[in-house]
C-alpha positions as CSV (number, residue, x, y, z in Angstrom):
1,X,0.0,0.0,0.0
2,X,1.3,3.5,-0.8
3,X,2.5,5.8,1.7
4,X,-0.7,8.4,2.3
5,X,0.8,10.4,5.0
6,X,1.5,13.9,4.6
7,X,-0.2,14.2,1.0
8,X,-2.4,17.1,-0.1
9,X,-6.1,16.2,-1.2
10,X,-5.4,16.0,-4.9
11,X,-2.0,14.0,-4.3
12,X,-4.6,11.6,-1.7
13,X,-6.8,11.1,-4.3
14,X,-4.5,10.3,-7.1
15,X,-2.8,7.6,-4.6
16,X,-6.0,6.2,-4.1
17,X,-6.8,5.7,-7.7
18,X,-4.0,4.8,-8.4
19,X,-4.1,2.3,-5.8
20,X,-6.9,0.9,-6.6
21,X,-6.1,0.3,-10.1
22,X,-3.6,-1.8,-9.4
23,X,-5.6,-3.7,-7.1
24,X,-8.0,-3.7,-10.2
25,X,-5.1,-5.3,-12.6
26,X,-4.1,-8.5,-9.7
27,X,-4.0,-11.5,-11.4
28,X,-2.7,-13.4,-8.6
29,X,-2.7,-13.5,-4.4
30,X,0.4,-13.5,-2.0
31,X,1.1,-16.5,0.0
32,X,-0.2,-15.2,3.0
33,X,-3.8,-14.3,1.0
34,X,-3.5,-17.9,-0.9
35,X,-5.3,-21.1,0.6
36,X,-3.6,-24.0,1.0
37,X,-5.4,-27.3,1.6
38,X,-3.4,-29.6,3.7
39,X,-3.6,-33.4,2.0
40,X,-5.0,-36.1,4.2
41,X,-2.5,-38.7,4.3
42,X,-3.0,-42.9,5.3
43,X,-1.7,-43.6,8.4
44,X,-0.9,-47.2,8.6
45,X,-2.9,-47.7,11.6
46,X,-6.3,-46.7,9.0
47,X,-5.2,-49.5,6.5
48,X,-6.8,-52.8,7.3
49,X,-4.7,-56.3,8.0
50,X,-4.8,-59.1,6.0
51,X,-4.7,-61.4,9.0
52,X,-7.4,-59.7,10.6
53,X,-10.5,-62.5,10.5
54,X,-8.5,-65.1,9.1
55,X,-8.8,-68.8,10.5
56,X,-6.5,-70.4,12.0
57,X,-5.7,-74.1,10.7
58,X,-8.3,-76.3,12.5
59,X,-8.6,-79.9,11.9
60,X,-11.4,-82.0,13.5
61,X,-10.7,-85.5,15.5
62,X,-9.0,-87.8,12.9
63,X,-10.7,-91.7,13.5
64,X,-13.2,-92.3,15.5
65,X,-13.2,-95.1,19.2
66,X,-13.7,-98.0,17.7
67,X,-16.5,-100.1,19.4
68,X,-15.5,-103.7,21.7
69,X,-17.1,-106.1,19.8
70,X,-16.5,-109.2,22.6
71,X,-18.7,-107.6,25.0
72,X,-21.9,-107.8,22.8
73,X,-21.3,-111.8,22.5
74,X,-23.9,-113.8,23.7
75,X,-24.4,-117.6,25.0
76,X,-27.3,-119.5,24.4
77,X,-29.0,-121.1,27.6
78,X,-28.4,-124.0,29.2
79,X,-31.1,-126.6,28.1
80,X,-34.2,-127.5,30.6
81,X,-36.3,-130.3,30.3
82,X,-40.0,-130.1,29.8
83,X,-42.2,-130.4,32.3
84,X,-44.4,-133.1,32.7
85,X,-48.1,-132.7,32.1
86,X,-50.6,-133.9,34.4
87,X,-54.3,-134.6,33.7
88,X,-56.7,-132.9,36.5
89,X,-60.1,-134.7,37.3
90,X,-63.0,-132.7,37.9
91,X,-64.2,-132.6,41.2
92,X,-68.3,-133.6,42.4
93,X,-71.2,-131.2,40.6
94,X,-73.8,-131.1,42.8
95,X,-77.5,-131.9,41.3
96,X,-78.8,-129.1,39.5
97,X,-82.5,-127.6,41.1
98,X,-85.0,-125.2,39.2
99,X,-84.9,-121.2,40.4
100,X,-87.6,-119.8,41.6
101,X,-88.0,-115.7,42.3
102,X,-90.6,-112.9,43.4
103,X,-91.0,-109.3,42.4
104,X,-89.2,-106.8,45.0
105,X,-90.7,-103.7,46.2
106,X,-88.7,-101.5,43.9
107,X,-90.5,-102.9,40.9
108,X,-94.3,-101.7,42.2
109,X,-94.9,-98.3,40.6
110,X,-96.9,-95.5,41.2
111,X,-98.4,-92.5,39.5
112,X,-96.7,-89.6,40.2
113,X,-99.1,-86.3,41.7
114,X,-98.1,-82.9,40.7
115,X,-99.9,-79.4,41.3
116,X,-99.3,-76.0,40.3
117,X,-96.2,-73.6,41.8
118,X,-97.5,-69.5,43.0
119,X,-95.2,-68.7,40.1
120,X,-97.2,-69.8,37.6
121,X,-100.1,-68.1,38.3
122,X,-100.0,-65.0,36.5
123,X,-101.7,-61.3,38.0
124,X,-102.1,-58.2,35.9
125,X,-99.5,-55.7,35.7
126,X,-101.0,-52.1,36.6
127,X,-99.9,-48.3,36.3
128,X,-100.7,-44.6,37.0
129,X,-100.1,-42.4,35.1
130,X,-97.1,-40.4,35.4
131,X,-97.5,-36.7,36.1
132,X,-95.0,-36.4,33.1
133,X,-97.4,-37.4,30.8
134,X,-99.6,-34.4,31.2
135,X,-99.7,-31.8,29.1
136,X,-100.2,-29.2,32.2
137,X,-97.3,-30.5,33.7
138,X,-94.6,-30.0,31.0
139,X,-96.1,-26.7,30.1
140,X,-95.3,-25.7,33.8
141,X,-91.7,-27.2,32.8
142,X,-91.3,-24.9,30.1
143,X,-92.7,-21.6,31.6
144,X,-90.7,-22.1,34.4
145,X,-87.5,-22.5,31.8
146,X,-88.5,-18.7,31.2
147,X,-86.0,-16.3,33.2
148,X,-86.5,-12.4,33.9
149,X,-82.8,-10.7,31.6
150,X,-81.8,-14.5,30.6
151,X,-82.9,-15.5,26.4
152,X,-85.6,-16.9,25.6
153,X,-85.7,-20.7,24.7
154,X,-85.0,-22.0,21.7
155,X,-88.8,-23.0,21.3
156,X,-90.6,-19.5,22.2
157,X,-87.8,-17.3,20.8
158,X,-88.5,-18.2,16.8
159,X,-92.1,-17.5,17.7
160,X,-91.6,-14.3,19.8
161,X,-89.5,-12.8,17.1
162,X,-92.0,-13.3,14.7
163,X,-95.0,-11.5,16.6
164,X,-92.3,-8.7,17.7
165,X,-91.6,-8.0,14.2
166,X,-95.1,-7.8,13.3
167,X,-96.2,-5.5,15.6
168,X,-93.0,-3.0,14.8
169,X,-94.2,-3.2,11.5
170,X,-97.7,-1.7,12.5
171,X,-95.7,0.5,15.4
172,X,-97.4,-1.8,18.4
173,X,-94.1,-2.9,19.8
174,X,-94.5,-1.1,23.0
175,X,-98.2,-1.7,23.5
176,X,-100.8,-4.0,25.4
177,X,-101.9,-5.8,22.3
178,X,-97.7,-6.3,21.5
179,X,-97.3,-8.8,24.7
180,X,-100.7,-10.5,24.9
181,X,-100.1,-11.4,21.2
182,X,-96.2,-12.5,22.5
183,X,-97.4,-14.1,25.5
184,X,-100.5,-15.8,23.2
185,X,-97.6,-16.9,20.7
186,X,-95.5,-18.2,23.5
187,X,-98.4,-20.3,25.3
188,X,-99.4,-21.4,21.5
189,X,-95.5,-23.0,21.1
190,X,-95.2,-24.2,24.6
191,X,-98.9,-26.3,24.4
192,X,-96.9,-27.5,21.1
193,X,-93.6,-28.6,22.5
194,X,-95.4,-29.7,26.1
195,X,-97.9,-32.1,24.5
196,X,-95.4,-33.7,22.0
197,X,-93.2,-34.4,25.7
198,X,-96.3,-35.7,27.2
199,X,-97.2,-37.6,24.8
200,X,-93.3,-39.3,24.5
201,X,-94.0,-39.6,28.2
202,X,-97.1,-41.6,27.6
203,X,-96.1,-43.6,25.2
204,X,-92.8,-44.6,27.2
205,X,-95.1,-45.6,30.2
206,X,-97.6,-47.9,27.9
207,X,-94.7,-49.4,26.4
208,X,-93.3,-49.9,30.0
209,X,-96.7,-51.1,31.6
210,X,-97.0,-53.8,27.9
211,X,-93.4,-54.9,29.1
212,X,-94.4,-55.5,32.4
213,X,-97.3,-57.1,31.5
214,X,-95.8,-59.9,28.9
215,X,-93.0,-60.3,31.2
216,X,-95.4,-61.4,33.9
217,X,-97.1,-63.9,31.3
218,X,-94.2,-65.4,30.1
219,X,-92.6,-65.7,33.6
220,X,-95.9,-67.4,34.4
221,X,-95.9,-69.7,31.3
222,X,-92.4,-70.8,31.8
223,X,-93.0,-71.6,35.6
224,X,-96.1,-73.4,34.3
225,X,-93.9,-75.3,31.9
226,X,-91.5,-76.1,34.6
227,X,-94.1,-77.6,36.8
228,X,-95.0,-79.9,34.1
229,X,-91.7,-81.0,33.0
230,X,-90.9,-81.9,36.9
231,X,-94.3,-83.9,36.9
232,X,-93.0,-85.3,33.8
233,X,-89.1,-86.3,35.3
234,X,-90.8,-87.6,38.8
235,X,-93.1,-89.8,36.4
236,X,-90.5,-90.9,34.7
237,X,-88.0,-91.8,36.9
238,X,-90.5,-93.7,38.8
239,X,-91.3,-95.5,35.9
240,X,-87.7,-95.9,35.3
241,X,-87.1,-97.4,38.3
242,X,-89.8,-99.5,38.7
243,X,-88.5,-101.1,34.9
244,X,-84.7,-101.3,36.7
245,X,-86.0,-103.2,39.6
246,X,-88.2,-105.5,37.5
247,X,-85.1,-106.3,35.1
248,X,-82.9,-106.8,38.2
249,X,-85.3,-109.4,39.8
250,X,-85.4,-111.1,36.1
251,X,-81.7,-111.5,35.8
252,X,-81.4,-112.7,38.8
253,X,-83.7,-115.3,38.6
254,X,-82.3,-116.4,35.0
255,X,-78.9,-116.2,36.5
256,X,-79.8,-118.5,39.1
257,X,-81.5,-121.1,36.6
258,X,-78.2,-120.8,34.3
259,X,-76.0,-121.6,37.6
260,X,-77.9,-124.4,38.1
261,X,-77.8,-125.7,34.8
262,X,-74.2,-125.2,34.1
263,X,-73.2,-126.5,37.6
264,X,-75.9,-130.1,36.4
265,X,-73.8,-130.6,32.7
266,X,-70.5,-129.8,34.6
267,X,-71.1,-132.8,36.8
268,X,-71.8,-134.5,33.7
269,X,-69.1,-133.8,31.4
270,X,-66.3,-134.5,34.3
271,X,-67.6,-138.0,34.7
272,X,-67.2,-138.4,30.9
273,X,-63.9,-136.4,30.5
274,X,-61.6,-137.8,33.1
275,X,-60.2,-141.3,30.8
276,X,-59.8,-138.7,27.9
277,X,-57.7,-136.1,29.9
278,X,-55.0,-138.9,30.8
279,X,-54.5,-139.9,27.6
280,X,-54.1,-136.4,26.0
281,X,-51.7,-135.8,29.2
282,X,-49.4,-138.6,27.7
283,X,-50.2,-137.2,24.4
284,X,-48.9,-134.2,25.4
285,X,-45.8,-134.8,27.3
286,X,-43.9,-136.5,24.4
287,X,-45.2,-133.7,22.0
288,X,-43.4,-131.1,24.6
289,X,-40.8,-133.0,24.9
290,X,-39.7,-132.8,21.0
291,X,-41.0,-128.9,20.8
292,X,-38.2,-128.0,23.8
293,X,-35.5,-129.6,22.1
294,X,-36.1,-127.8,18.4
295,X,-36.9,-124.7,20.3
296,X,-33.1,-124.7,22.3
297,X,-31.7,-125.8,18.9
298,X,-33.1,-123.0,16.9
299,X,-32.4,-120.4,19.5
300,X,-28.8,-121.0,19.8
301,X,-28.7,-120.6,15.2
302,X,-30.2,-117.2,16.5
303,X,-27.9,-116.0,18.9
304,X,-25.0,-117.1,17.0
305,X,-26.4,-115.3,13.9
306,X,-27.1,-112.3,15.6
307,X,-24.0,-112.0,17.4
308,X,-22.4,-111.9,13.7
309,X,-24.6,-109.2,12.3
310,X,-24.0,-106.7,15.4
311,X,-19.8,-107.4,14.7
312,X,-20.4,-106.8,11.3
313,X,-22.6,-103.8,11.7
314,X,-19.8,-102.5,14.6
315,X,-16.9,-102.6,12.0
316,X,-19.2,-101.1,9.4
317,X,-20.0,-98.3,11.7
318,X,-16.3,-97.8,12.6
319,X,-15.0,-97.5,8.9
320,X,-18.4,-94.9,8.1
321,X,-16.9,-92.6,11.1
322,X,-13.6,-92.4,9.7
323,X,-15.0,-92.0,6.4
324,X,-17.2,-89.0,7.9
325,X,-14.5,-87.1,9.6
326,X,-11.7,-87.5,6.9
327,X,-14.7,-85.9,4.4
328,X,-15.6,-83.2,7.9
329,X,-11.7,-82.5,7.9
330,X,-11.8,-81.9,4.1
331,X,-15.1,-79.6,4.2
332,X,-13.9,-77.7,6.7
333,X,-10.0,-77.1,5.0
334,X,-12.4,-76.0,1.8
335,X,-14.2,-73.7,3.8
336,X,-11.4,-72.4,6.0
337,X,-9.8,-71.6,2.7
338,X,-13.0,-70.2,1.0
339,X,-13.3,-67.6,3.7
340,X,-9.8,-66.8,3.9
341,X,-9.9,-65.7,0.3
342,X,-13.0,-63.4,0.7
343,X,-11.2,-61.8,3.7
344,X,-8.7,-60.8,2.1
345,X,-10.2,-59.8,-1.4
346,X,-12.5,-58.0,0.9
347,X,-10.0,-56.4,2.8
348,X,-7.9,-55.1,0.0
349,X,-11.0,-53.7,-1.5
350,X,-12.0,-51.5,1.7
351,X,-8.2,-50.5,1.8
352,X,-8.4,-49.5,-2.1
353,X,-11.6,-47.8,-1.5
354,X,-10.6,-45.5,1.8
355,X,-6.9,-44.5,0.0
356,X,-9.8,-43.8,-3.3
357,X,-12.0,-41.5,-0.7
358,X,-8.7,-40.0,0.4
359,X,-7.5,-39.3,-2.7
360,X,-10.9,-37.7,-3.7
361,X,-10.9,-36.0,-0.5
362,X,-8.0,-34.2,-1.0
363,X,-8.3,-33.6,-4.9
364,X,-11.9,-32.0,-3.8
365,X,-10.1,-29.7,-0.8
366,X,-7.4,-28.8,-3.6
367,X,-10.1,-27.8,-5.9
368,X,-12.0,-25.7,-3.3
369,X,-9.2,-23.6,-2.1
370,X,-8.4,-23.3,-6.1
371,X,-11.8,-22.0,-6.5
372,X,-11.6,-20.2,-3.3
373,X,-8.6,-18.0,-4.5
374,X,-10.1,-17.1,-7.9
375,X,-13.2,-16.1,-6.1
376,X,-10.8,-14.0,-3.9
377,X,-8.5,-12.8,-6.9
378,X,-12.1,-11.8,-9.3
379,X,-13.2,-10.1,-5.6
380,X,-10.4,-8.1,-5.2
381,X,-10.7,-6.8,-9.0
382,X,-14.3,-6.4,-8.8
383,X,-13.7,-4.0,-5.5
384,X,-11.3,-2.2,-7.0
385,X,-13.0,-1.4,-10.2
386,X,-16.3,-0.5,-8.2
387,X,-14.0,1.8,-5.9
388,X,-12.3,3.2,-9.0
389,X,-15.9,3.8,-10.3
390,X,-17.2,5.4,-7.3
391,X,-14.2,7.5,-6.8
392,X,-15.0,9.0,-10.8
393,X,-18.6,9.1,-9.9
394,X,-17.9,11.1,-6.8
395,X,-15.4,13.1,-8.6
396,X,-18.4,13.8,-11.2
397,X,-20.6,14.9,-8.5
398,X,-18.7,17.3,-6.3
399,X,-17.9,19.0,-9.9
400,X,-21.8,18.9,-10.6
401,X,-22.4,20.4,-7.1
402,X,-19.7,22.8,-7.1
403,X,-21.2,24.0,-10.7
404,X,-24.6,23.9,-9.2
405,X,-23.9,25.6,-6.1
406,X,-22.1,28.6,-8.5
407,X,-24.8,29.1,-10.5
408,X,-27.5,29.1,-7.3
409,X,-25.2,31.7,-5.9
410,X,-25.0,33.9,-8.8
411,X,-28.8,33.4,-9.2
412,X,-29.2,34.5,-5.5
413,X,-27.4,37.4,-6.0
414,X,-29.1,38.8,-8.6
415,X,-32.4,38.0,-7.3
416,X,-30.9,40.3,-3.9
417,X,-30.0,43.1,-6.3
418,X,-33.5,43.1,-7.8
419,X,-35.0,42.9,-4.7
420,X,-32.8,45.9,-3.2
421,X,-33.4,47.7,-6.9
422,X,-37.4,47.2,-6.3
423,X,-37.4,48.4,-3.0
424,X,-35.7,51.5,-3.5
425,X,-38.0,52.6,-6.8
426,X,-40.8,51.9,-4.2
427,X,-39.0,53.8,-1.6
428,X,-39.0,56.8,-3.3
429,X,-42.5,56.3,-5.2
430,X,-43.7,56.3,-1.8
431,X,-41.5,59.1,-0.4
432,X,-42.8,61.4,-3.4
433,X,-46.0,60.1,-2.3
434,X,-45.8,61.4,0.8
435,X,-44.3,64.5,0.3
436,X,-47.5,65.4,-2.5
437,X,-50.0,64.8,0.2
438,X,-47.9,66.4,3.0
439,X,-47.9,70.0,0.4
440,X,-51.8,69.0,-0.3
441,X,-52.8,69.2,3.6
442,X,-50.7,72.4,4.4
443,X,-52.1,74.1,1.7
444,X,-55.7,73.0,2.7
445,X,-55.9,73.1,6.4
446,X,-57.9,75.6,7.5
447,X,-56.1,78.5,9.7
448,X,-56.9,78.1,13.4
C-alpha cells in the first residue's frame, strides 16, 4: 500500500486511484492471501490387516473309538427239560334244582301327583299415570324454563321474534296488544312442545306397563312349563325305576336257573372227560418234549447269527466314522480356505476404497481452495473497479455540485439586487407620495 501520509487532497486522491487500479489489474494473491489445503495422508494404523478374520488351521478329531465287539457276544442257555403234564379230574357237581323268584318292592310303581307352583299363576300388571305425561305439567316445565334478563328458549324465541316483528311493523311494539299477542304466541308453542313431551312420556309408560305385562305372562308360562316337566321327570324316573327293579329281579332269577344248569352238565361232562384227559396228558408230554429240544436248537442258530450281524454292523460303523470325519476334515480345509480368500479380497478392496475416498478427499479440498482463491483474486478486481468507479462518480458529482452551487449563488445574487433595486424605486415612489400629500394638507388646512 502507498504511503498516504503527509499528502495534499489531490495527491490523496490520485494515490487512491492509483491504488486501486492496481488492485483492479491483480492476477494473482500473496502466500499469506492464498489457501492451501493440507492433504490427508494414510496412516498405517487406517489400512486394514490381512490377517485380521482369518482362520487359523483347525482340523477335526482324525478316526473315531472304535466299538469292543467281545462284549456284545452272547451264549445260548443251558437246556431245561420239559415239564411233565398232568391230567386234572373234575371234582363232584352237585344236582342241579329249578330257580324260583318274586317281584321286590322297587318294581311296584306309582303315579306320580303334581300341582301347580305361585309362580305360575299370573296377576295383571298395573300403572298410573305419570305426572310427566300431562300436558299441564310440562307446560309448567317450560314456563318455568322462562328467566326475567336470561334468552328466551330455543322453542318460544322463533315465535316471539316473529309476533315482535309484526307488531314493529304496524308500530305496536311497545303496546298492550304487542305482549298479549307475544305471550298468546309463547303459550301457542309451549302447548306444542309440552304435549309432543307428554305424549313421549305416555307412550314410554304404555310401552313400559305392555313390558311389564308380557313379562309377567311369560314368567308365568315358563313356571307353568317347569311344573310340568318336573311332573313329567318324577313320572319318569318312577317308571324308570320301577322297569330297573323288575329287570334286576329277572336277571337274577335267569342267572340263578343258568347256575344251576351249568353246575348239572358240569357234573356231567367230568364224569365223561376224566379217561380222555390222561390220555391227552401222555399225548402231550412227548409232544413237549420234541418242541423243547427244536426250540433250544433254533435259538442258539439265532444268537450265534445275531452275534455276527452286530460285529459286522460295529466294524461297518467304525469305517463310516472315519470315512465322515476324513470328508468333515476336508469340508472344513475347503471352507477355511473359501473364507480366507474373501477376507482378504474383501479387505484389500475396503483399503483401495478408503486410500480412493482420500485421494478424492483431498483432490476436492485442492479444488475448493483453487476456486476459493479465484473467487478472492475476481473479488479483489471487482472491489477495485467499483472503488475506482465510485471515486469517478464522486469526482463527477462534487464537480456537478460545485457547478450547481455557482450558479444558485450567482442566481441568489441577482435576485438580492433586484430585490434591493425594487425596494428602492418603491422607496421613493412612496416618499414622493408622501411629500404630495404632506404639500396638499398644508395648503388645505384651514387657519386656526
Amino acid at each position: 500500500m502507498a504511503e498516504l501520509t503527509g499528502k495534499t487532497g489531490e495527491d490523496l486522491e490520485k494515490a487512491l486511484i492509483e491504488e486501486q487500479a492496481e488492485r483492479a489489474k491483480t492476477t494473482t494473491l500473496s502466500d499469506d492471501q492464498t489457501i492451501k489445503p493440507t492433504d490427508i495422508k494414510v496412516e498405517p494404523g487406517e489400512i486394514v490387516d490381512e490377517n485380521i478374520g482369518r482362520l487359523p488351521e483347525t482340523t477335526a478329531t482324525e478316526g473315531a473309538a472304535a466299538i469292543d465287539v467281545d462284549k456284545f457276544d452272547q451264549a445260548a442257555p443251558e437246556k431245561t427239560d420239559a415239564p411233565e403234564v398232568k391230567a386234572v379230574k373234575a371234582e363232584e357237581v352237585p344236582d342241579s334244582v329249578g330257580a324260583k323268584g318274586q317281584v321286590s318292592s322297587g318294581a311296584i310303581m306309582e303315579a306320580a301327583q303334581g300341582q301347580l307352583s305361585p309362580e305360575s299363576v299370573a296377576e295383571a300388571a298395573t300403572q298410573e299415570l305419570d305426572p310427566r305425561a300431562t300436558t299441564r305439567y310440562q307446560l309448567g316445565e317450560l314456563f318455568a324454563s322462562l328467566e326475567e334478563g336470561k334468552p328466551l328458549p330455543a322453542w318460544a324465541a322463533p315465535t316471539v321474534r316473529r309476533v315482535t316483528a309484526v307488531m314493529q311493523q304496524r308500530n305496536l311494539g311497545a303496546s298492550s296488544i304487542a305482549a298479549a299477542a307475544v305471550t298468546q304466541a309463547m303459550m301457542e308453542s309451549g302447548i306444542q312442545v309440552a304435549s309432543q313431551d307428554a305424549q313421549k312420556y305416555a307412550t314410554i309408560q304404555l310401552q313400559n306397563l305392555s313390558n311389564q305385562q308380557q313379562a309377567v305372562l311369560q314368567n308365568a308360562a315358563a313356571s307353568a312349563q317347569m311344573d310340568t316337566a318336573n311332573l313329567n321327570a318324577r313320572q319318569q324316573a318312577l317308571a324308570n325305576n320301577a322297569k330297573s327293579f323288575l329287570t334286576i329281579d329277572v336277571q337274577n332269577l335267569t342267572n340263578e336257573q343258568q347256575s344251576a344248569t351249568i353246575n348239572y352238565q358240569g357234573k356231567l361232562q367230568a364224569m365223561l372227560s376224566d379217561s380222555a384227559q390222561a390220555n391227552a396228558a401222555a399225548q402231550l408230554n412227548a409232544k413237549t418234549q420234541a418242541q423243547v429240544d427244536m426250540f433250544f436248537a433254533e435259538l442258539g442258530t439265532q444268537i450265534e447269527s445275531a452275534t455276527l450281524n452286530r460285529k459286522a454292523a460295529v466294524e461297518q460303523y467304525n469305517v463310516s466314522q472315519e470315512n465322515s470325519m476324513a470328508q468333515f476334515n476336508s469340508q472344513m480345509a475347503t471352507a477355511r480356505d473359501q473364507f480366507n480368500s474373501n477376507m482378504t479380497a474383501q479387505i484389500a478392496q475396503s483399503n483401495a476404497q478408503w486410500r480412493r475416498n482420500v485421494n478424492t478427499s483431498n483432490t476436492a479440498a485442492q479444488n475448493a481452495a483453487n476456486q476459493q482463491n479465484v473467487m478472492n483474486v475476481l473479488g479483489i478486481n471487482q472491489q477495485a473497479l467499483a472503488n475506482l468507479w465510485q471515486a469517478y462518480r464522486d469526482q463527477a458529482s462534487w464537480n456537478l455540485q460545485i457547478s450547481e452551487n455557482n450558479l444558485a449563488r450567482a442566481h441568489n445574487a441577482a435576485m438580492q439586487a433586484m430585490s434591493i433595486a425594487a425596494n428602492e424605486s418603491m422607496y421613493d415612489e412612496k416618499f414622493e407620495d408622501f411629500l404630495i400629500i404632506k404639500t396638499i394638507d398644508n395648503i388645505f388646512r384651514p387657519v386656526s
